[in-house]
Structures are given as C-alpha cells and as structure tokens.
C-alpha positions as CSV (number, residue, x, y, z in Angstrom):
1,X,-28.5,24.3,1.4
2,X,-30.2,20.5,1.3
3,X,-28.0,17.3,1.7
4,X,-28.9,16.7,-2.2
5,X,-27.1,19.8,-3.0
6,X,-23.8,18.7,-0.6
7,X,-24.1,15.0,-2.2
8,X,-23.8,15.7,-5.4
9,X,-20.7,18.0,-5.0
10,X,-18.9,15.1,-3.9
11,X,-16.8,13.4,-6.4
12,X,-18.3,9.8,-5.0
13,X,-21.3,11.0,-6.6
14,X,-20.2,12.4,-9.9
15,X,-22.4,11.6,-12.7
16,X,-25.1,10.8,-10.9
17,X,-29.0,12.0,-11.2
18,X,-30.5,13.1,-8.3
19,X,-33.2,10.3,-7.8
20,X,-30.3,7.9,-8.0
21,X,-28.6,9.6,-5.4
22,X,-31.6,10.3,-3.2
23,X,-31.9,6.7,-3.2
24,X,-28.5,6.0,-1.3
25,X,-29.4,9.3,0.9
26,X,-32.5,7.4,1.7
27,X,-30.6,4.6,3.6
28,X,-28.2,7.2,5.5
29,X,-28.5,9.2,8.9
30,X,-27.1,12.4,10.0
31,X,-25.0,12.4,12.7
32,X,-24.2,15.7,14.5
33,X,-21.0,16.3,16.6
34,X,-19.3,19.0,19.0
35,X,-16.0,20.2,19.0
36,X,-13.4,18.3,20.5
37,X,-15.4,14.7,19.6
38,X,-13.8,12.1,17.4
39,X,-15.7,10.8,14.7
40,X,-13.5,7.9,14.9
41,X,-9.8,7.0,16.5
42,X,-6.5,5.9,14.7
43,X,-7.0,1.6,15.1
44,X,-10.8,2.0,15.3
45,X,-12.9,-0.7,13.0
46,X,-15.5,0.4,11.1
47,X,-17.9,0.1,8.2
48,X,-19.0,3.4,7.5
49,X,-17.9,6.2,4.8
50,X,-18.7,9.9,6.0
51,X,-19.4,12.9,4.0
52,X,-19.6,17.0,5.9
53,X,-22.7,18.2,5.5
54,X,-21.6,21.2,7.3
55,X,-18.6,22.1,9.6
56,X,-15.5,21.3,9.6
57,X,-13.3,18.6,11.2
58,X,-9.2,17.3,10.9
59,X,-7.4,14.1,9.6
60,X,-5.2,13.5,12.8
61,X,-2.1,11.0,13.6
62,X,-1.2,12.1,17.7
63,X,-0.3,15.8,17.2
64,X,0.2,16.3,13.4
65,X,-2.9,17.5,11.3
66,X,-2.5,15.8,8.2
67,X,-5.9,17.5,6.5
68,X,-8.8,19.5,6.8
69,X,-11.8,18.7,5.9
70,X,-14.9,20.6,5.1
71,X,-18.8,20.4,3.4
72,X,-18.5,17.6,1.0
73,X,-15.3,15.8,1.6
74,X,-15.9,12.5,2.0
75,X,-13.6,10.5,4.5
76,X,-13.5,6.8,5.7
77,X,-14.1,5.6,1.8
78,X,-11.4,2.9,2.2
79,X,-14.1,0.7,3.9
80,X,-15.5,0.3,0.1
81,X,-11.8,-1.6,-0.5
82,X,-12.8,-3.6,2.7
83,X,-10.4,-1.6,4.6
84,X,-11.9,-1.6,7.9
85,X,-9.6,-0.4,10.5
86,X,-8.9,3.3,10.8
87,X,-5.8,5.2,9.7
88,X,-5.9,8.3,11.1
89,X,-7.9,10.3,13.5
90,X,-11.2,12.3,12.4
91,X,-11.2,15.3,15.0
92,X,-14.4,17.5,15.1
93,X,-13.0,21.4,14.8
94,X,-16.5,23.2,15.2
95,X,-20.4,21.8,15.6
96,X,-20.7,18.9,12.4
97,X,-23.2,17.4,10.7
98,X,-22.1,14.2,8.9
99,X,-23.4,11.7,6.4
100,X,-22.9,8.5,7.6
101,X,-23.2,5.8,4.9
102,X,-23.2,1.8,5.6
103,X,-21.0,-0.5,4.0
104,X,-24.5,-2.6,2.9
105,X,-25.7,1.0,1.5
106,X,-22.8,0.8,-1.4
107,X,-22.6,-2.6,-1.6
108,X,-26.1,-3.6,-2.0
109,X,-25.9,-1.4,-5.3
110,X,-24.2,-4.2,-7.0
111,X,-27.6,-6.5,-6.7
112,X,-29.8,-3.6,-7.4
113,X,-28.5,-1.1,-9.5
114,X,-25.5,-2.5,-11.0
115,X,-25.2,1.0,-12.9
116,X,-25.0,3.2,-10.0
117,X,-22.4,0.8,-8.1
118,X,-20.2,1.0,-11.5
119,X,-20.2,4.6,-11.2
120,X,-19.6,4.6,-7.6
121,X,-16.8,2.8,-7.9
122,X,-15.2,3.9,-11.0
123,X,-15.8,7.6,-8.9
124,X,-13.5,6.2,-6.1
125,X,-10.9,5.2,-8.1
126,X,-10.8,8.4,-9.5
127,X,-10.8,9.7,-6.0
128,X,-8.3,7.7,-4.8
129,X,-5.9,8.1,-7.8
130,X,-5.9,11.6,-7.0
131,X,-5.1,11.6,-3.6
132,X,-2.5,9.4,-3.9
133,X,-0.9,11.6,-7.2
134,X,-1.2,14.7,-4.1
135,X,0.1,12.6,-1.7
136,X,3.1,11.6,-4.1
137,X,3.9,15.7,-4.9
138,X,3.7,16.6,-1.0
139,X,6.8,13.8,-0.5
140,X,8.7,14.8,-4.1
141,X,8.5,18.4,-2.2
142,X,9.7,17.6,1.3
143,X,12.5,15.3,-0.3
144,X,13.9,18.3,-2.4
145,X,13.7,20.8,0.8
146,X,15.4,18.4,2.7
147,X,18.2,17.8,-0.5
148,X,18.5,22.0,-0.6
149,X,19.0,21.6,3.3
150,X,21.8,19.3,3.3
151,X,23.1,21.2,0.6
152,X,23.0,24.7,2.3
C-alpha cells in the first residue's frame, strides 16, 4: 500500500487531489521506530504533525493509555494552532513508520496554494470538532456511572 493511498485516508487530506497532496508528501520524511521508543514525551516542544503509515502506537499520560492509534491517524496536529508543547505521550506499540510533516510544510501553503491551505485547515477544524464532541460523550458517560455509583 503507497503513502498516497494512507494520505488520503486521512481526514487532514479530505478533498484533496492527489498531485495536491503529493506535493506536501514531497516535503515530508518517513521516520521508522521500535517498540518501546517515544515519538515524543508529555512537555516535549515541537513543530511537527505525524501521520501512521503503518503500525501502531499509544496516546499516553504516565500509566493511562488515553488512545490508540493506527495507519492514518494523524497526531501532533495542534502544532497547526501554534500549539507547540506536547500533551501527552506518543508510545511506539510495534515496528512504525511515520509521516513526519514540518510546521513550514503547512504553513507555506498559505503563500503558495492558498486553496490547499483553506482546505487543510477547514479539514482540521473538522477534525478537531470531532474529537472534542467524542471527548465531551466519554466525560457525559463517566459522570452518569459515577451518579448510578453514588446512587447504588
């Protein structure tokens, strides 16, 4: 399966064409990690977004695993909302190959393709709106388990 293929399922890249998003590929490099490596640490700066190519790896914070991610989930996007310190922990589960994507990469859209940065951007809101809807139904849950606990 080619990186194109992996790209393009990730909602970043919705709507895209492929010579549009060959063109951000371009600027990237593929980094491959082990089992047991970090990608990066809780507090860690960075400008880089990441996207599995293949493998798998975990959203830590200390012991609690608050995600798994897997080919084509993108992590590390809040650097586009010049966000540059790390929030969590990105924990390698098996051998990885990443996408790593510069800040500049992204950014640099907005001088010279003004379309594709729209898109990009309008795809991260998107992709933040819906995490943050998931992340609002996972605490409406635990609050109602804990109410039925103190009610039992």
């Amino acid at each position: 399966m080619s990186v194109l293929h992996v790209v393009k399922g990730c909602p970043l890249f919705y709507e895209l064409y492929d010579q549009e998003i060959l063109k951000i590929v371009e600027h990237c490099r593929v980094m491959q990690s082990q089992k047991g490596e970090y990608i990066f640490q809780q507090g860690d700066e960075g400008n880089e977004i990441f996207l599995i190519i293949n493998g798998s790896a975990s959203v830590r914070k200390g012991d609690i695993e608050l995600a798994k991610l897997r080919k084509g989930d993108l992590f590390g996007e809040m650097v586009l909302l010049k966000d540059n310190i790390r929030k969590a922990d990105i924990y390698i589960n098996d051998f990885t190959d990443v996408l790593v994507m510069d800040y500049q990469t992204i950014f640099g859209l907005y001088e010279t393709n003004n379309k594709v940065f729209s898109i990009l951007m309008l795809n991260l809101s998107r992709l933040l709106a819906t995490r943050l809807k998931k992340a609002g139904e996972a605490i409406e849950k635990l609050k109602m388990e804990s109410i039925n606990k103190e009610a039992a």
